[in-house]
N, C-alpha and C positions, 0 to 999 in steps of 0.2 A: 504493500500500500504506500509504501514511503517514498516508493521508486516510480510512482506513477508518474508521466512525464518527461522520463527523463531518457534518451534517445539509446534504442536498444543495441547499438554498436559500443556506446559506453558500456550497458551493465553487463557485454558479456565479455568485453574485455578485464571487466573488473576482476573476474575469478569468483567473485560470489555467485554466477548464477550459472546453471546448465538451459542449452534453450532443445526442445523436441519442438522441430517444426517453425511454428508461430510462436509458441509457448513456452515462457520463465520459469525455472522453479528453484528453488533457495538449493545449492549446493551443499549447506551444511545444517539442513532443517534435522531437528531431533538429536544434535550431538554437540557437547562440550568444546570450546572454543577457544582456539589458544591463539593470540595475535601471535603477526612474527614482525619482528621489530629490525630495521637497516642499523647501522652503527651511529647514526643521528637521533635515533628513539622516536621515526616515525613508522606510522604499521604502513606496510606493505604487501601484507599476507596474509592468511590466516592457517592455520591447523587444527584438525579435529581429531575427537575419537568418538566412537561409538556408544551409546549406552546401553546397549544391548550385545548378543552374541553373535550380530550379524557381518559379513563381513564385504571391504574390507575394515579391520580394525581401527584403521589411524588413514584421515583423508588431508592433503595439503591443497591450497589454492594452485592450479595449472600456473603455470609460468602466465604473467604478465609482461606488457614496458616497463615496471618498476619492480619487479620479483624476477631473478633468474636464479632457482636452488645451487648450481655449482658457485653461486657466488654469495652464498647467504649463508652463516652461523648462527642461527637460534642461540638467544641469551647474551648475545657477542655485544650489544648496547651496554647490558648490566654488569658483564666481564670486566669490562676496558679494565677499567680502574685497580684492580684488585690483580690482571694478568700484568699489568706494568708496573706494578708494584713488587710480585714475586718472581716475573719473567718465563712464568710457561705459563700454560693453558690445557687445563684437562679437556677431553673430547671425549666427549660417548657417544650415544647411539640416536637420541632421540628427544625430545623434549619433554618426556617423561623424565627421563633419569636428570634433563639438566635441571629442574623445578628442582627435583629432590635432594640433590646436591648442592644447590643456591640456600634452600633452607636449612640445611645440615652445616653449612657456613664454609661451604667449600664453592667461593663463588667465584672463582677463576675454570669456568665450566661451559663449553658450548656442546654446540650440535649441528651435526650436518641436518638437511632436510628430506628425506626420504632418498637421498644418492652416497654413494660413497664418499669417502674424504678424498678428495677431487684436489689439483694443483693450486686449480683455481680457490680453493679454500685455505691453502698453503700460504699462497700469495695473502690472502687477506688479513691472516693470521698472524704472519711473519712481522708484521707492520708495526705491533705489538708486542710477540713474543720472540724470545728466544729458543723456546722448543714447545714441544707439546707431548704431555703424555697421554697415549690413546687407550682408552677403557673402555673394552670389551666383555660380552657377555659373556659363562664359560661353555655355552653349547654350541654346536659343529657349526652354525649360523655366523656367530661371535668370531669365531678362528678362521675362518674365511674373508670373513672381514677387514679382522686385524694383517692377518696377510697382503691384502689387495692396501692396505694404507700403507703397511711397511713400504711395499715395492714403490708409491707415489711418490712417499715422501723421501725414497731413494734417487729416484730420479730427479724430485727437486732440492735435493741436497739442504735436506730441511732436519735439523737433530730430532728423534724423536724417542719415548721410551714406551715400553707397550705392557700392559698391565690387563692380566685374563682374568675373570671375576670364577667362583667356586663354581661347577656349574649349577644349571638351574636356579640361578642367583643372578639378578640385575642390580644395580645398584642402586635404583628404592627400594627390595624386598630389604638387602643384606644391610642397609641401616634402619629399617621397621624390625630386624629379627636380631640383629647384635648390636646397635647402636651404633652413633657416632665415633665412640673411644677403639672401638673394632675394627671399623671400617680404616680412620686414619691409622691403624698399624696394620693392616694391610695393606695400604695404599704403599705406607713406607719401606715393609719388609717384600713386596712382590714385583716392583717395577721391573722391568730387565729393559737395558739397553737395547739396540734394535741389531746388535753386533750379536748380544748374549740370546736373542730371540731365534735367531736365523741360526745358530750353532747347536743350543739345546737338541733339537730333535735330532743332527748328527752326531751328536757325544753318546746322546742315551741309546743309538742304533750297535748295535750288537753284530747283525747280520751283515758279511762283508759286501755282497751284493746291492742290498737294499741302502747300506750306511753310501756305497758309491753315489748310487743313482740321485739319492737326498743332497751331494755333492754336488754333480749335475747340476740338478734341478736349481739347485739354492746360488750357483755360479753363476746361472742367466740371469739372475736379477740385473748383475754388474754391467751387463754387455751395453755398450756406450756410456757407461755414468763419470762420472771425476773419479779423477787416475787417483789420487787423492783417498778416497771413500772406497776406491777398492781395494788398496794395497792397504789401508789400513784391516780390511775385513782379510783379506790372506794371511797376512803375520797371524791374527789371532786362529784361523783354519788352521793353519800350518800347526800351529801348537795342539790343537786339539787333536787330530789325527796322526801328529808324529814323524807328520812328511815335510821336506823342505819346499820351503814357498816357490823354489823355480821348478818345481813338479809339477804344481795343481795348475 
């Protein structure tokens, strides 16, 4: 009713509405409302969830002219201050978990928008922080993820450390069920470098075969990155496996 009036080229660029046909209808009618805010503290977005069991779970506004998500950090307005002060920026998953961590007083906390942690979120980040720790979920979902950021934030030669939550645990259940005083010694006894992340699964590999291929595998990352960034990850290979670094 509020939009009567007003030229239907506007409301459907605006992302609030879906049109069938001739006909408007509220994109986020019957569900929880989360603005999303640019780094100036104007909305340009919104995010939803569901109140029900229907799915999908969690709906964001389509890309607009003033919302592009590889360029958008949920909570990144109410960060600033707090990431320039301590010089990273934690990153999870959603805007779920960044609420819950803002109120927990852990407010150097953003969130990608329903895409992975993009370069372009790198860039925006970078501007601010000096590194980012990425908190992930611990189910097969989580470690996929945290993968696919490792290798971004390899390419854009961005420090990161990466931190996999218990599974079955996000990080609003794991401070509703252990508290705050829990969660921060977790935070501080689990972090691993993005060096000690990518080696782990080599060290604990037993089978000669399989510990190779995971060698392999985990050496592609490097292929064109700073000579830099990869000689340092070889010395620590080399150590781990026992082989000299003009081998691998």
């Amino acid at each position: 009713s509020h939009c009567r009036g007003i030229a239907a080229e506007f409301l459907e660029n605006s992302g609030l509405f879906g049109r069938k046909q001739e006909h408007f209808y509220d994109r986020f009618r019957n569900k929880v409302m989360f603005p999303i805010f640019d780094v100036k503290g104007s909305v340009i977005a919104f995010g939803s969830r569901v109140l029900d069991d229907s799915k999908p779970k969690y709906i964001n506004s389509p890309e607009t002219p003033v919302f592009k998500k590889r360029e958008t950090l949920y909570g990144l307005n109410l960060a600033l201050e707090t990431i320039r002060k301590k010089g990273f920026a934690y990153v999870v998953e959603g805007y779920m978990d960044t609420l819950a961590l803002h109120q927990a007083g852990f407010e150097n906390t953003v969130a990608p928008l329903g895409t992975a942690f993009s370069e372009d979120h790198i860039k925006l980040l970078s501007r601010y922080a000096k590194e980012a720790v990425l908190l992930f979920d611990g189910d097969e979902a989580g470690k996929k993820a945290a993968a696919r950021s490792v290798e971004t934030a390899l390419q854009a030669g961005f420090p990161v450390k990466i931190i996999t939550l218990p599974e079955n645990l996000d990080p609003d259940e794991f401070i509703e069920k252990r508290g705050k005083t829990a969660f921060e010694a977790f935070l501080e006894s689990s972090a691993l470098s993005w060096e000690d992340y990518l080696l782990n699964p080599i060290a604990s590999e037993k089978e000669i075969l399989l510990r190779r291929k995971k060698i392999i595998e985990t050496l592609k990352l490097f292929s064109g990155k700073d000579p830099l960034i990869t000689n340092q990850f070889l010395k620590k290979l080399s150590l781990v496996i026992g082989s000299p670094q003009s081998e691998l």
